[in-house]
N, C-alpha and C positions, 0 to 999 in steps of 0.2 A: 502533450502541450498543444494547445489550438493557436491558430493563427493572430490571437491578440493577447499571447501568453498569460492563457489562465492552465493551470495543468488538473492532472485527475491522477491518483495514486492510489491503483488496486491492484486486484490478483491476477494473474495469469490464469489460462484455459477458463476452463467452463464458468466457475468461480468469479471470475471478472469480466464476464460476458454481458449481464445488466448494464454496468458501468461503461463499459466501454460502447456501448449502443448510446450512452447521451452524447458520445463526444461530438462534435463537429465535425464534417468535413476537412480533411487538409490536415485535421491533428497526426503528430507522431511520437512515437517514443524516443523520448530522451534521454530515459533514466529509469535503472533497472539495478534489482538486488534481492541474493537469495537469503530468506529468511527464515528462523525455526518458530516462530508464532508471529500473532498480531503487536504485541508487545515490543520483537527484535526488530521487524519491519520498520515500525514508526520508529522507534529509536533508529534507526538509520536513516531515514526519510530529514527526520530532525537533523540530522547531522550534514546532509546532502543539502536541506535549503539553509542551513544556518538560522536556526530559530531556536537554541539552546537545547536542552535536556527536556526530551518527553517523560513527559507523568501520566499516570492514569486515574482516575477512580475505583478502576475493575481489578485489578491486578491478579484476582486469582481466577477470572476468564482470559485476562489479555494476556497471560504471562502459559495459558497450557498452550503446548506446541501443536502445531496441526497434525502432527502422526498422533494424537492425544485424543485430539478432534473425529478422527477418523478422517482426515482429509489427505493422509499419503496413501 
């Protein structure tokens, strides 16, 4: 979350390294959760800002797990 709380909600290590290079200065983690895909992720994210039930488009990219991915 940056100093005029706008927030950013990516990946940890290397994965979330682009992303976290825009941040601002001053930004910190406020909020953090361990996930089995991109699909579990947002569904908790959703749940963490109160913005109802994440849906996707993709469902059968958002919904393979990262060990699926190759990314464990």
């Amino acid at each position: 979350m940056d100093e005029e709380g706008l927030g950013t909600f990516c990946l940890t290590g290397e994965r979330g390294n682009d992303a976290r290079a825009l941040l601002e200065p001053g930004s910190k983690l406020v909020w953090s959760c361990e996930a089995h895909s991109h699909f579990d992720a947002m569904t908790k994210y959703y749940q963490y800002m109160d913005w109802g039930i994440y849906t996707t488009d993709y469902p059968e990219q958002d919904k393979k797990t990262y060990k699926e991915m190759g990314w464990e």
